[in-house]
Backbone as CSV, one residue per row, in Angstrom:
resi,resn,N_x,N_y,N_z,CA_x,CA_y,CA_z,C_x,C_y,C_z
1,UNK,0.992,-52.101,-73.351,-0.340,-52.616,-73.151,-0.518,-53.200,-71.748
2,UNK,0.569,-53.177,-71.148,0.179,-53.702,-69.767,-0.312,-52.989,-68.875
3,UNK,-0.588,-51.805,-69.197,-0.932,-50.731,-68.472,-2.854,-51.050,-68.425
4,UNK,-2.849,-51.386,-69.881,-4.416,-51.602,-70.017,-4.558,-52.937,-69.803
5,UNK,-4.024,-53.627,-69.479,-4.537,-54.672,-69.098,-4.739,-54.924,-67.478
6,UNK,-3.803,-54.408,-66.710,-4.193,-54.103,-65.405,-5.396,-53.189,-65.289
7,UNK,-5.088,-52.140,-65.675,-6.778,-51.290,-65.728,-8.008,-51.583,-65.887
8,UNK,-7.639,-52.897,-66.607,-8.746,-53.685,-67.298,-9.184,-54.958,-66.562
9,UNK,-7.914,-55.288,-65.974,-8.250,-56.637,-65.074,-9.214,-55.877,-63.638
10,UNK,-7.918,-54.887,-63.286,-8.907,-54.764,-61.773,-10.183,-54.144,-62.020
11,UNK,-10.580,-53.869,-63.150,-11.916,-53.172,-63.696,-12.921,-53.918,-63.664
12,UNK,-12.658,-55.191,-63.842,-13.636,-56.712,-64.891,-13.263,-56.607,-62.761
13,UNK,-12.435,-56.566,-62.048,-12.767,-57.353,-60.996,-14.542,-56.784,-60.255
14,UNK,-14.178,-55.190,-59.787,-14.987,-54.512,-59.419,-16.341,-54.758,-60.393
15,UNK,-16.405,-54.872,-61.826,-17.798,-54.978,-62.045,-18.155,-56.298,-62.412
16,UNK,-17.255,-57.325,-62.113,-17.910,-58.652,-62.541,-18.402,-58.840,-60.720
17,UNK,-17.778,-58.003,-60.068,-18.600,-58.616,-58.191,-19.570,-57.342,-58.089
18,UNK,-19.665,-56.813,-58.990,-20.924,-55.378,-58.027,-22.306,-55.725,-58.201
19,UNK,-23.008,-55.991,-59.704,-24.341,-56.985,-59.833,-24.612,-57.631,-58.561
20,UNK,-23.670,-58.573,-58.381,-23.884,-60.076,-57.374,-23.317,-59.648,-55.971
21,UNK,-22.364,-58.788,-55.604,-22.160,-58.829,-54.507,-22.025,-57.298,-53.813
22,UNK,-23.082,-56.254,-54.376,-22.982,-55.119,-53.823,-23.004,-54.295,-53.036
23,UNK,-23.217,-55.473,-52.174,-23.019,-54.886,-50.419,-21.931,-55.487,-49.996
24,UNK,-21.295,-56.644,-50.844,-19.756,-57.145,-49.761,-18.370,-56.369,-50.218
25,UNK,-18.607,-55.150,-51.905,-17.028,-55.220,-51.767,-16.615,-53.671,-50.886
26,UNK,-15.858,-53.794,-50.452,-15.639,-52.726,-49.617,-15.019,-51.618,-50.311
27,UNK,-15.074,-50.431,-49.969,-14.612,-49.273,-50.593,-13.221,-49.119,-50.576
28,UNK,-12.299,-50.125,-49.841,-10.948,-49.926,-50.072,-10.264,-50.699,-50.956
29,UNK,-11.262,-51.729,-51.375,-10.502,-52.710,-52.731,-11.306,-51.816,-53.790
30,UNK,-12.376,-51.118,-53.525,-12.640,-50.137,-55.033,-11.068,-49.399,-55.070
31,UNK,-11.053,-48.718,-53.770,-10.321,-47.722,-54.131,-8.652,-47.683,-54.837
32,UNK,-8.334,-49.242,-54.401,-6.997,-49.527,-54.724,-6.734,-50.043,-56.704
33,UNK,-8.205,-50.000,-57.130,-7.953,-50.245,-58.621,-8.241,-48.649,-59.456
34,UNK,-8.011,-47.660,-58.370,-7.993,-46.209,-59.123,-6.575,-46.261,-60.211
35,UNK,-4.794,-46.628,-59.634,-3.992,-46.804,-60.281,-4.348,-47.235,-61.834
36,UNK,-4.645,-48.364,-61.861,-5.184,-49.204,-63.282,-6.138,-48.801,-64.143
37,UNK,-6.831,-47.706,-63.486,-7.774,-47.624,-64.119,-7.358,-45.737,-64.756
38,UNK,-6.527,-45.473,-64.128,-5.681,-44.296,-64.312,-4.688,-44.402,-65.381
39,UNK,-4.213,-45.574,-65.609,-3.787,-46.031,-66.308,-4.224,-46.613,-67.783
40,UNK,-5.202,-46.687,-67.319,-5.288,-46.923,-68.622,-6.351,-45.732,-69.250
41,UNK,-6.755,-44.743,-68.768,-7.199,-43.979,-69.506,-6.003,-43.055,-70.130
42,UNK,-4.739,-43.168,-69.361,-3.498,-42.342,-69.635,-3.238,-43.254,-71.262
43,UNK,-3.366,-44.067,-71.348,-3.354,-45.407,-72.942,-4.411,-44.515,-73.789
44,UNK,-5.798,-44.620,-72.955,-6.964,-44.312,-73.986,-6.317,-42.918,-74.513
45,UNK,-5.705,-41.617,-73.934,-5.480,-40.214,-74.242,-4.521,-40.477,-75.376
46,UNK,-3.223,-41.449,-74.884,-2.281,-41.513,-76.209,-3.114,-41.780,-77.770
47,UNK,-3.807,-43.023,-77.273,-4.681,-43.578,-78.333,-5.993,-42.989,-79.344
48,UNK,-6.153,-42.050,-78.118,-7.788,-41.356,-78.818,-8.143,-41.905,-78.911
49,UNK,-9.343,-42.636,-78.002,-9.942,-43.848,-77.597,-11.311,-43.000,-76.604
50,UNK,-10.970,-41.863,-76.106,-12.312,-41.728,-75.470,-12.658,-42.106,-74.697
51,UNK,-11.888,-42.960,-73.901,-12.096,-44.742,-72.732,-13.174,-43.766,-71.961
52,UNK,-12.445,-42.640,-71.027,-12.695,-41.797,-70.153,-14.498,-41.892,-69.931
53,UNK,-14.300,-40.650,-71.140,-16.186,-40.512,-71.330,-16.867,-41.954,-71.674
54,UNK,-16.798,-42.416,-71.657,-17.591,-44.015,-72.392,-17.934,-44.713,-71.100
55,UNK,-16.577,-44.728,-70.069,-16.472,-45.581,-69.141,-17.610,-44.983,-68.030
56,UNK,-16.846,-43.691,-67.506,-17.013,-43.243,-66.685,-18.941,-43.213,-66.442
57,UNK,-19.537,-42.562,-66.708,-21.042,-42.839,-66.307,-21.483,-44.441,-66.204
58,UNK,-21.216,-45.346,-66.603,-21.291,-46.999,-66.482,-20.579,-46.970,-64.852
59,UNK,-19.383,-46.374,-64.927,-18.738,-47.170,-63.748,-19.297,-46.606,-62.654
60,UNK,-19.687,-45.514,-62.662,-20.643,-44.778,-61.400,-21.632,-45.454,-60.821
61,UNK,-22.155,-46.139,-61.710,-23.478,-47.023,-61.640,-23.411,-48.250,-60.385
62,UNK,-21.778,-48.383,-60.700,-21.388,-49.730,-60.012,-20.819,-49.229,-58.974
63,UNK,-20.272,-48.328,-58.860,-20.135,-47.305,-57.126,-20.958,-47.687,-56.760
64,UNK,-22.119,-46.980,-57.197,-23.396,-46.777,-55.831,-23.405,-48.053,-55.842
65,UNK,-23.794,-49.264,-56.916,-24.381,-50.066,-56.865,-23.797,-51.198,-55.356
66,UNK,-22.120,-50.442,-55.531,-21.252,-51.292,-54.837,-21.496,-50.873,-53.056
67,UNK,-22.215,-49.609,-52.724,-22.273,-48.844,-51.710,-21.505,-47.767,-51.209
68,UNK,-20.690,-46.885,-52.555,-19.719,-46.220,-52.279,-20.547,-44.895,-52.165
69,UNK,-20.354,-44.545,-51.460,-21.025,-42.981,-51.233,-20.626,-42.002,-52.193
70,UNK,-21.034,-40.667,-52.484,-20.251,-39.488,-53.381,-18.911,-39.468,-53.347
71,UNK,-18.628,-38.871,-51.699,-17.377,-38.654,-51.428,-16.888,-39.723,-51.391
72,UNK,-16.337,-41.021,-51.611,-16.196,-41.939,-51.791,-16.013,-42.068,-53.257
73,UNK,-16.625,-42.240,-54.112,-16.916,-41.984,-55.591,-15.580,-40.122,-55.829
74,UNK,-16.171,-39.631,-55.590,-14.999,-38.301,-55.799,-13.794,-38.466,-55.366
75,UNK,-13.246,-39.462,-54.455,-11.853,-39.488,-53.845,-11.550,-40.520,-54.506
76,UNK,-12.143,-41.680,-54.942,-11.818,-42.345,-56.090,-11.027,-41.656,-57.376
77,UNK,-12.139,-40.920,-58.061,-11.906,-40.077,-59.311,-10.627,-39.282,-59.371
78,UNK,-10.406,-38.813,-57.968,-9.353,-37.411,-58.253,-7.987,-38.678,-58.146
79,UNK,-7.919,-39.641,-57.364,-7.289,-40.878,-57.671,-7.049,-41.715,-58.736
80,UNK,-7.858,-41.899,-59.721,-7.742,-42.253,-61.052,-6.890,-40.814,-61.746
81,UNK,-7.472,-39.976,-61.689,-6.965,-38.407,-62.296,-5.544,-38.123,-61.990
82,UNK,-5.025,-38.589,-60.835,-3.730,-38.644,-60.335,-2.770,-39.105,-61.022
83,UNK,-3.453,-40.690,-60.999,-2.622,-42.181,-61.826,-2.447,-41.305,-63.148
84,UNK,-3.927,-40.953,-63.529,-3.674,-40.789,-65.251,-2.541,-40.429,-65.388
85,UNK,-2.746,-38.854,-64.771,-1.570,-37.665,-64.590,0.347,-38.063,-65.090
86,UNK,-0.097,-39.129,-63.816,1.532,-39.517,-63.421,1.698,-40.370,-64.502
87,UNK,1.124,-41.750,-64.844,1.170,-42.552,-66.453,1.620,-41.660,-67.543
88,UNK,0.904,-40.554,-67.485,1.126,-39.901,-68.979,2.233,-39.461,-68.707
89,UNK,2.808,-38.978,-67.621,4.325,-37.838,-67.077,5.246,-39.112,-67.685
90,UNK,4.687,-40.095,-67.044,6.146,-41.330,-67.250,6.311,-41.770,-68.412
91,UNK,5.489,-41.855,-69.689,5.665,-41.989,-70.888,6.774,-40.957,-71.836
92,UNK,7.560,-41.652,-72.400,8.622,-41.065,-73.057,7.888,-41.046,-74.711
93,UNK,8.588,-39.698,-75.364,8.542,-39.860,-76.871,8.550,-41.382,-76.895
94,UNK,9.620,-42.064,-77.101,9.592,-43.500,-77.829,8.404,-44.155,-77.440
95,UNK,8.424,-44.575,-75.639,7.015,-44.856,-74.934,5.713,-44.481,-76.054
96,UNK,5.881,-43.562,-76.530,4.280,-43.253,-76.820,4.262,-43.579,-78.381
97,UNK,5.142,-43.559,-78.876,5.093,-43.979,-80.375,5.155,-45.774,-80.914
98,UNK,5.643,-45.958,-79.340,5.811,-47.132,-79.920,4.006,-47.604,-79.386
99,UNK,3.789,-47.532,-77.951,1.823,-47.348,-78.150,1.023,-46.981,-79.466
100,UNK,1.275,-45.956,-79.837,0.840,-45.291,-81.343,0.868,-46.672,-82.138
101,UNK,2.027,-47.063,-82.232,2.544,-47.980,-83.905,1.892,-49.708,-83.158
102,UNK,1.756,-49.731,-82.100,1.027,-51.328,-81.606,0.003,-51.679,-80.872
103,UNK,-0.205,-50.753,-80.386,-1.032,-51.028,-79.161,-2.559,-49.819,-79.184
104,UNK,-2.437,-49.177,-80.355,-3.833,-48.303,-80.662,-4.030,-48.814,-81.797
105,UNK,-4.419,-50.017,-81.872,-5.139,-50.411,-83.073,-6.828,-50.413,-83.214
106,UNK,-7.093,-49.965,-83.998,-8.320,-50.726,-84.313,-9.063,-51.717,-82.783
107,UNK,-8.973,-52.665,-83.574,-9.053,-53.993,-83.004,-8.922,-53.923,-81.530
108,UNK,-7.636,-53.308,-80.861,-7.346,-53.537,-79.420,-8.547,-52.275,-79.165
109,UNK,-9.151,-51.364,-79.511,-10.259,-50.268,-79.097,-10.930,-51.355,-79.069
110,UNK,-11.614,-51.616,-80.057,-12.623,-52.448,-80.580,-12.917,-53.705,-79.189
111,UNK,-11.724,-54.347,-78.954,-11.677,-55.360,-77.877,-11.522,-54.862,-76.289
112,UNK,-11.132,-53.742,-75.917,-11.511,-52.742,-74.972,-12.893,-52.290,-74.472
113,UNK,-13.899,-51.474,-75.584,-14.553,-51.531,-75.535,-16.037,-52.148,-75.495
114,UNK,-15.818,-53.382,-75.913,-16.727,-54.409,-75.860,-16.513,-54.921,-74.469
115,UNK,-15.230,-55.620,-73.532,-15.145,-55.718,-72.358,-15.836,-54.725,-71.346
116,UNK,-15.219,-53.481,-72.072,-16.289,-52.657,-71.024,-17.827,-52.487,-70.908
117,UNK,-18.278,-53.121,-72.167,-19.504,-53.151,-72.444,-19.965,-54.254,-71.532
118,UNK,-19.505,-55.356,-71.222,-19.985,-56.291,-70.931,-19.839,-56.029,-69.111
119,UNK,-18.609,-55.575,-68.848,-18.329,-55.554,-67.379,-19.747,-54.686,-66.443
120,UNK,-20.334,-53.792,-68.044,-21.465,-53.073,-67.100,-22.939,-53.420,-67.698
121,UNK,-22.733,-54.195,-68.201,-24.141,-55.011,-68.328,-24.974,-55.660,-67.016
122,UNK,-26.043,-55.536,-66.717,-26.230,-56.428,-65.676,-26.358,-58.027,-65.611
């Protein structure tokens, strides 16, 4: 779960400052929470969680909102797509069963998704 919780922290960072400060954060502290956020959709895939599609159109919102251009926004993405990539490579059988048996519950979706709900609220 620490995987989603970094994903999740530097996530809550970028959209708890984009509302209020969307002209100060710069496109290279977006770009450095692609890892985490790669990460944890590599969680959502073990989990069947969907994070991906749910997230993704919300978080676009907060690109532009933040001043990130397309290409900017696309070199992001293929950067998250990377992380995922490599997260899921580094997960072992045990790695993923033991995710399966603790860490895809119910509840931890349930508490995932409501954060994300809120991070893109205005």
């Amino acid at each position: 779960m620490r995987i989603v919780a970094a994903g999740l922290g530097l996530g809550l960072v970028l959209a708890g400052m984009a509302p209020a400060y969307a002209d100060s954060v710069p496109p290279e502290l977006i770009m450095a929470l692609a890892p985490g956020i790669g990460g944890t959709f590599a969680v959502s895939d073990v989990c069947g969680w969907n994070l991906p599609a749910k997230v993704t159109e919300n978080f676009n919102k907060q690109l532009t909102q933040a001043g990130m251009t397309p290409q900017q926004q696309a070199a992001l993405w293929d950067k998250v797509q990377a992380a995922r990539k490599s997260a899921a490579a580094g997960m072992t059988d045990a790695m993923r069963a033991k995710l399966k048996q603790e860490g895809c519950a119910a509840a931890e979706r349930e508490k995932l998704e409501k954060q994300f709900s809120e991070m893109f609220s205005d």
